[in-house]
N, C-alpha and C positions, 0 to 999 in steps of 0.2 A: 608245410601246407597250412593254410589259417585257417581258424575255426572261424563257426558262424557262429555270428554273435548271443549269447544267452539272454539277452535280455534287448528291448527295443531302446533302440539308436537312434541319434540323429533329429533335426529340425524336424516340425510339422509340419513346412514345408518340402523338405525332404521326402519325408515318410507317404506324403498325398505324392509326391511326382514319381514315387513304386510304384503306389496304388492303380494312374493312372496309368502306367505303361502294361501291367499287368490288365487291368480293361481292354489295353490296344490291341495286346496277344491274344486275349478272349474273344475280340471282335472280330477278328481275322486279318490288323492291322498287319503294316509292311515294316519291319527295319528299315528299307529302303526310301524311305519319304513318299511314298504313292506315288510314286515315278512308273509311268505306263513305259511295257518295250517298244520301242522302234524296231522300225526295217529300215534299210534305206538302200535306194536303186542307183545304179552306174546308170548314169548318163551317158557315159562313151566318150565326154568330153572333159575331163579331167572335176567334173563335178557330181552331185549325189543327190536325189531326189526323195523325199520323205514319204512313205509309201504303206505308212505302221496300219492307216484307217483301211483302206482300200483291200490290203492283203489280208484283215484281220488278226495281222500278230500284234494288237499294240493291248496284250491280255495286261489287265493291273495287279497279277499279282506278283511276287517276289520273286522276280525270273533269278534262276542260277545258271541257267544253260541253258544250251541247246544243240541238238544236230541234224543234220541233214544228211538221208538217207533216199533212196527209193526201197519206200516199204510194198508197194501193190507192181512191181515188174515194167512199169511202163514208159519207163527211160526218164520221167518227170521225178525230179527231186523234191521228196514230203521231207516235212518237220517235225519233228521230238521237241516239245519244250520241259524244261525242268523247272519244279519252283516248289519254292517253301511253304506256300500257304495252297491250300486246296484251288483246285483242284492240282494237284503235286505233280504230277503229267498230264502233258495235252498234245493229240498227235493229230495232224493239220496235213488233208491230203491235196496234193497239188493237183488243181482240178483247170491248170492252163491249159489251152488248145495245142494239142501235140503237133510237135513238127522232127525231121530225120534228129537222130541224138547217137552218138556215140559213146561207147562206156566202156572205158579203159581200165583193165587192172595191174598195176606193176608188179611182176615177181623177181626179187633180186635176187643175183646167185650167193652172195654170204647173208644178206640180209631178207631173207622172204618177203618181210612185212614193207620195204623198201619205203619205212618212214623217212622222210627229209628227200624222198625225188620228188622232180618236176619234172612236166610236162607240155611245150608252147604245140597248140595245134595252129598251124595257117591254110584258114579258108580258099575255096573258089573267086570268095569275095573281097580278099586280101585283109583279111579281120584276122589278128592275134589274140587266139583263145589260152593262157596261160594257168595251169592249175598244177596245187602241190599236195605231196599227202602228208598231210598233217598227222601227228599225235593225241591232240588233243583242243577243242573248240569252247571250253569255257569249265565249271566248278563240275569235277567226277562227268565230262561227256566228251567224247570221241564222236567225229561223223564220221561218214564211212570212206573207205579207204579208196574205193575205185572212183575217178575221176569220171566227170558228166562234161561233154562237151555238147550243149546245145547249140544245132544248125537251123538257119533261115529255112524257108522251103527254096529247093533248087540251088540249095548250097553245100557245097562238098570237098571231102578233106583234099589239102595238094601235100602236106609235108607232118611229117610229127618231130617233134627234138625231144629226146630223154637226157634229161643228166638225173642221172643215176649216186645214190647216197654214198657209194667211194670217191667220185669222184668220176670214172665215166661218162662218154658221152655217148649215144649213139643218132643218129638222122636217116631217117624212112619216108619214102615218096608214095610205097605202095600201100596207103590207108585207105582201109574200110570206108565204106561211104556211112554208115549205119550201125546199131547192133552192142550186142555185150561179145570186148572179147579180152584176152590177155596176153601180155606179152611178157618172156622173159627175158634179163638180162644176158645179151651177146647175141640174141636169135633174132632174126628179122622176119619173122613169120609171126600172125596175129594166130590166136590159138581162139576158138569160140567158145563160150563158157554160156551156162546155162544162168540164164534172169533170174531175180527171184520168182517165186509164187507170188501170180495174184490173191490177194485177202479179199474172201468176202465181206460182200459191203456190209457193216452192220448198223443196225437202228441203231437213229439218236437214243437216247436215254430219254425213259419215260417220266418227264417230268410233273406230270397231272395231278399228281396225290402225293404226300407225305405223311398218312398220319401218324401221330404221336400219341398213343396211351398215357397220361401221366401216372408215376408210381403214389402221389400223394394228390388227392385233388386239390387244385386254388380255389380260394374266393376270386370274382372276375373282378377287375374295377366296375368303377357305377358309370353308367350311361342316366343320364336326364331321363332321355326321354321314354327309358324301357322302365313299365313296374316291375317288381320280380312278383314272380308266382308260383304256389309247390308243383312245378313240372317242368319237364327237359326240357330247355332251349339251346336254337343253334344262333349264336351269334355272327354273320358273316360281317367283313367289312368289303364294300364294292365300291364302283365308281365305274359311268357311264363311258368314259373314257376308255376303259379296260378289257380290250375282246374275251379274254379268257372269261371275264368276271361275266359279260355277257352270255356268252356261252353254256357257262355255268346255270346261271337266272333262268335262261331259255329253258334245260333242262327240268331244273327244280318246278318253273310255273306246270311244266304238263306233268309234273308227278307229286304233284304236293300233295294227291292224297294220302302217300308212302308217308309222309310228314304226319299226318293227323292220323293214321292209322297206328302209327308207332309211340303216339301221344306227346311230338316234336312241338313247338311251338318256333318257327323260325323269323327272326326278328334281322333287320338290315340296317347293315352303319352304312350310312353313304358320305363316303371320301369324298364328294365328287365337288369342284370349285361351284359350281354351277347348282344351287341350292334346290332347283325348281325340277331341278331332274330328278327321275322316280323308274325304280325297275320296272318291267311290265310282271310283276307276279303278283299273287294275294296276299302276300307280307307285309306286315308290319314294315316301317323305316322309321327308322332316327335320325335326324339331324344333328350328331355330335357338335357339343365345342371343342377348340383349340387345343383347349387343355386336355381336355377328354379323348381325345386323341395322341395327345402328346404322352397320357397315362397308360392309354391301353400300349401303345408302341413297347415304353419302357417295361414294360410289364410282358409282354411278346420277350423282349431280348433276355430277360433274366430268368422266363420258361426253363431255357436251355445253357448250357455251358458255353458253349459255341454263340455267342451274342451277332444277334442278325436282325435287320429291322423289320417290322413288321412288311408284306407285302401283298398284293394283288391278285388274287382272290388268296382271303388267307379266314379260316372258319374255326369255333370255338365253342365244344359243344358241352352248355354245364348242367349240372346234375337239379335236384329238386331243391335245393340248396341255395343254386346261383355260385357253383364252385367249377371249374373248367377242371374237365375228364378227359377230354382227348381235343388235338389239335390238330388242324387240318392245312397244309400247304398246296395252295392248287387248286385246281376243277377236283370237283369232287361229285359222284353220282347220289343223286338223294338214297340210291337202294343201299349204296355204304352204308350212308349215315342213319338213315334208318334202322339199318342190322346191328349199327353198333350200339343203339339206345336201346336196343334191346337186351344186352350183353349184361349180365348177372354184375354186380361190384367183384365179385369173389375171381371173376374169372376175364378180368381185363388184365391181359397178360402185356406190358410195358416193355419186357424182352424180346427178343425174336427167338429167344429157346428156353426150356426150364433149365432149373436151377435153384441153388439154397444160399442164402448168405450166408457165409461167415464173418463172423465178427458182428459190431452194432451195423441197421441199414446206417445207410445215410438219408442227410433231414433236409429240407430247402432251407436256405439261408432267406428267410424274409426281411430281416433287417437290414441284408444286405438293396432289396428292392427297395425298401422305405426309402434308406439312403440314397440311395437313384434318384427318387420321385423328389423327395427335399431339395434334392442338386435341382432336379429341375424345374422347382418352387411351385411342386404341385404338395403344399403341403398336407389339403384334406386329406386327399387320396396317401399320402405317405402315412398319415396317424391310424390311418385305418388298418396300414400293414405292419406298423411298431405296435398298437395292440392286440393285433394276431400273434408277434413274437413272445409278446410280455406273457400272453393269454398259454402260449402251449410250456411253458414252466418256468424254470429260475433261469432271470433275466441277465446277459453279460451284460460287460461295462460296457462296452459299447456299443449295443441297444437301447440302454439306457440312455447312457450320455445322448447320442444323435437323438433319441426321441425329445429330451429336455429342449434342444437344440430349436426341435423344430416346436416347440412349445412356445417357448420365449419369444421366437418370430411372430406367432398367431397371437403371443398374447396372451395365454394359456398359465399365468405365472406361477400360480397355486399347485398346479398341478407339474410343471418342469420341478418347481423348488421339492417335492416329495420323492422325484426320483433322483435329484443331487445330490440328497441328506447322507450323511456320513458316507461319503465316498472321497477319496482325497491324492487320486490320480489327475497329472496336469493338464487332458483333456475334461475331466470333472471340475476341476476346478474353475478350468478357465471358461465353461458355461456357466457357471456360477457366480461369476466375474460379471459374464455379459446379464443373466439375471438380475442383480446388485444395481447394474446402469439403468436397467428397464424400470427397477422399484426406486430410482433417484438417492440409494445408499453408497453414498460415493467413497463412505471412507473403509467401507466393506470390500465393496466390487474393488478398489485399489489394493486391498488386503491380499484378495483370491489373483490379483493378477499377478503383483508381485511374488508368490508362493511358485507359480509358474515359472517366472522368469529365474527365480533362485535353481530351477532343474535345467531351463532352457534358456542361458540369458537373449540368446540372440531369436526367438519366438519371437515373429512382427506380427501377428495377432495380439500376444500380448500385452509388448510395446504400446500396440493403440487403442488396447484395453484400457491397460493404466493412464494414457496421456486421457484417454474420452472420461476419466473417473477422475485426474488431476483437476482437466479442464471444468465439469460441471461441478467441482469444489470451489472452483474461481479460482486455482493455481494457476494462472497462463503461463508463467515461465513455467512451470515443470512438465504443462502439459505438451509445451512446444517442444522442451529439450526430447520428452518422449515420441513424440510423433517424428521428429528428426530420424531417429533411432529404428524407429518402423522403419520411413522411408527409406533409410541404407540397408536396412537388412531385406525389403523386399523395391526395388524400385521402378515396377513396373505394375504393383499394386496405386490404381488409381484413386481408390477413397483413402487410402494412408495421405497420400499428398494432399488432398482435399481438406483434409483433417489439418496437417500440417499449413497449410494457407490460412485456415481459418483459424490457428492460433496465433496465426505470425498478424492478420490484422487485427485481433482480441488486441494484443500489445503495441500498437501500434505501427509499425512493420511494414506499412502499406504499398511502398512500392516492391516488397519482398512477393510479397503476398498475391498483389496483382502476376506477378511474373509465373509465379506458380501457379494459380489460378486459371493461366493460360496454356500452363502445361500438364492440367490436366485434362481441358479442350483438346487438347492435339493427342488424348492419349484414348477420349473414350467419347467425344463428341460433346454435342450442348446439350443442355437439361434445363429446365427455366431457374433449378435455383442458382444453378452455375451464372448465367447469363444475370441474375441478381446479385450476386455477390461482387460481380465483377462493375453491372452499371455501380453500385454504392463505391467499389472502388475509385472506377475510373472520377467519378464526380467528386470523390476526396482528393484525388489527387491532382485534380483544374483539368480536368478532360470532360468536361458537361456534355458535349454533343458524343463522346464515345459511350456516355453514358445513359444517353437515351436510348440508343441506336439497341445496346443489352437490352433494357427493359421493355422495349419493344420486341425483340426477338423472346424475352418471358414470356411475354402475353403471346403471341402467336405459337410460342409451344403448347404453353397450358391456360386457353381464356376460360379456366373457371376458377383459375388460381388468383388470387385478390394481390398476392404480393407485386407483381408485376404489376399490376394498374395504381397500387397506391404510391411505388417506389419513384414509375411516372409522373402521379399527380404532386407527390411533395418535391419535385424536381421543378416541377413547374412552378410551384407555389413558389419554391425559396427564388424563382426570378422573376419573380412577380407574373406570372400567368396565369391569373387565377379561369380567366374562362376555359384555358383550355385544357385546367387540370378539374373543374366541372362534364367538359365533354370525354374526359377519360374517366371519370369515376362514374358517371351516366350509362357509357358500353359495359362496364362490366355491372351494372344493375341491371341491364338487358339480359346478359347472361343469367347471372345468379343475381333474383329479385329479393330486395330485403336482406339484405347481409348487412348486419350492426354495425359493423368497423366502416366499413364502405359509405353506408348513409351519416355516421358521425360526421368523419371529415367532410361531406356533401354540403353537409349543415353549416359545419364551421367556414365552408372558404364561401369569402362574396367578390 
């Protein structure tokens, strides 16, 4: 048997594509590619009708099985589904309009269980109802054993054929019109057997409420538009769209004094597309941004183990603080929430039973939320949770590291370089690498990458560490050989190739260059510098009108970017058009008035 490895392995690519799959398990992803079940229906005509929507079996989670049974007695065959991800069973009652049904059970004389017979019924209506008993219908599930022969109304049995799992056969005229009954092998007589039990009906599942005690309080993300202040508030998120969330509001406006008695202050995100819409309650609202939105979300999934997105009516009640104590899924009654702000610290039980730990608790991983929020270039809101990490004691490496990370993006140089100091792991390094490029120390930042590559040579972050610290030496062959290098080791990273183009034209390369330039349009769309790199190509290499057509497509990406109007106007100039590279330096004065570079050449061309 192999051991598991002692020490961390493998690419950083690599080791991110664990990472993420371990996310997909947490999120209650599928092995299976989010492949929804089907059904599908006999047509009668030797073809099959897709029927997943209609019947409701087309569940998305990780089906393993399934079997079909009559669980409630009523001759209508229900479903058992099996599946890997929650809900792990789902039993689906057939709720088609009954008509006569027949329900045969085979008993064999060596074989009881008379697995591998069949059974052809032939109709009043000259219909071939053919069914066999199976062993087994998909991963650990058996359906059930007795045969369902569903009849038209007014349709009734003329014949039954058995072959029997020795080999037997037998042929009966005299069938039941209806009913559960059974037959044994060699007898011609139907024996009547008693149906199952009808099950009582049971309620859906009370889905209204979920709360959640947390065992540690959070700090909330920041909303704009909310001040904090020292006393309880319930943050909800709504949206007018949303009946439950309405329902909810309804509730809350006729009892908000429960709110202000309890010394609540409850304040409303509204989701809603529709900016001008407003609850009918006496609450506060917020108008979230995008971001802030997209914070609180990531911040919702990393709550819990079980990563789930935020949803509709979903409430968050924090302390005097501004730290979230308990979480609300659902309609929730203001007299809940009220009773819970009432609830002592000491005695907000998180478990549903007592209990002692043994051993250390366990701690939130906030660095791991930072991380999140960085990923999704919410970097304020991430520094605010890497100094919560750093702030509750001795910092790991990679808290640190990601926080430097996100440091050097904002800008922050001073302050990433204090947490990179003497640390000499190849993810430390190699932000200290990309620091180096930010401070224009190229012969540093190519120090700390290459230090890298000696652990990892084949690291394509590296690789275009090094080439981006070659190239701003003015090495272009070295930096091209390195960006090459990138590009083989990851080749469906888009800014390596980019990188790569724009060494290959440094050096002259230019129809290399163009060519890749275009494939990385085809890999992550246009961007105005792309559409500039490309007109300066195209018009080096005697394609003038492909090369306006780019820099026009700059400007209509980004008209407050100058590069696109001036790339235009000196296009024009070098063919002698001087007016009409005046009426493009002109529109982009319109835009942005007084811009030095723009009014120079305005000046120079007559």
């Amino acid at each position: 048997m192999s051991r598991t490895p002692q020490k961390v392995a493998g690419s950083q690519p690599y080791r991110e594509a664990w990472r993420a799959v371990n996310m997909l398990i947490r999120s209650g992803g599928s092995w299976s590619g989010r492949e929804r079940d089907v059904c599908f229906r006999n047509a009668g005509d030797g073809t099959f009708v897709d029927t997943s929507y209609v019947t409701g079996l087309d569940s998305a989670g990780d089906g393993r099985g399934f079997v079909a049974l009559d669980i409630d007695g009523d001759g209508a065959l229900d479903i058992v589904e099996a599946s890997r991800t929650a809900p792990r069973v789902r039993v689906l009652r057939n709720q088609a309009p009954e008509g006569p049904v027949l329900v045969v059970e085979l008993r064999g004389a060596r074989m009881p269980d008379s697995i591998g017979a069949s059974a052809l019924l032939t109709t009043s209506r000259g219909r071939k109802l053919l069914r066999h008993v199976d062993a087994g219908s998909g991963y650990l599930t058996q359906s059930s054993r007795r045969l369902h022969f569903a009849l038209d109304n007014g349709e009734t049995p003329v014949s039954l054929e058995v072959r029997w799992p020795g080999g037997a056969s037998q042929s009966l005229t005299d069938v039941p019109a209806r009913g559960f009954v059974r037959l044994n092998e060699g007898e011609r007589e139907f024996v009547p057997i008693v149906a199952p039990s009808a099950l009582p009906r049971v309620k859906q599942p009370n889905e209204k409420a979920a709360p959640v005690w947390l065992t540690e309080p959070v700090p909330a993300p920041v909303l704009s538009g909310m001040r904090l202040r020292p006393q309880k508030t319930l943050v909800n998120f709504w949206a007018s769209w949303c009946p439950p969330c309405r329902e909810e509001m309804k509730e809350w406006a006729a009892s908000s004094s429960r709110f202000a008695q309890a010394g609540v202050r409850v304040v409303v995100v509204s989701a809603d597309e529709d900016r001008a819409q407003r609850p009918e309650a006496p609450f506060a609202v917020v108008l979230p941004t995008a971001d802030e939105l997209a914070a609180w979300n990531l911040f919702h999934r990393h709550l819990f183990d079980y990563r789930r997105d935020l949803a509709l009516p979903t409430s968050f009640l924090l302390d005097e603080r501004g730290r979230v104590v308990k979480v609300y899924h659902g309609v929730t009654s203001a007299a809940t929430i009220a009773a819970d702000a009432a609830v002592p610290v000491g005695a907000r039980a998180s478990l549903p039973f007592a209990g002692r730990w043994l051993g250390e608790r366990p701690k939130r991983n906030y660095v791991e939320l930072a991380t999140a929020l960085a990923e999704g270039g919410l970097a304020k809101e991430s520094a605010r949770y890497f100094e919560l990490a750093l702030a509750l004691g001795t910092p790991s490496r990679e808290a640190r590291t990601n926080y430097a990370g996100v440091l050097i993006e904002s800008g922050d140089l001073a302050k990433a370089e204090s947490l990179l100091t003497g640390q000499s792991d190849p993810d430390t390094l190699a932000n200290l690498g990309l620091l180096r490029l930010r401070q224009a120390r190229y012969r540093d930042a190519a120090a700390a990458f290459e230090k890298v590559l000696a652990a990892s040579p084949d690291d394509a972050m590296a690789l275009h560490g090094l080439g981006s610290a070659l190239f701003g030496a003015q090495d272009i062959a070295g930096a091209r050989a390195r960006f090459a290098q990138a590009v083989a080791a990851d080749p469906e990273h888009a800014g390596y190739r980019y990188s790569w183009a724009s060494a290959m034209a440094a050096g002259g390369e230019l129809a290399a260059a163009l060519g890749e330039f275009e494939r990385v349009r085809e890999m992550q769309g246009d961007s105005a510098a792309l559409c500039n790199n490309l007109g300066i190509l195209y018009v080096e290499t005697g394609a003038p009108a492909k090369g306006e057509a780019e820099f026009r497509k700059a400007i209509q990406i980004a008209p407050r970017d100058a590069a696109g109007y001036v790339n235009l106007a000196s296009l024009f100039i070098k063919g002698g058009k001087n007016a009409e590279a005046r009426i493009v330096l002109g529109e982009f004065l319109k835009v942005v008035p007084g811009n030095p570079e723009v009014l120079r050449m305005l000046q120079a061309v007559r």
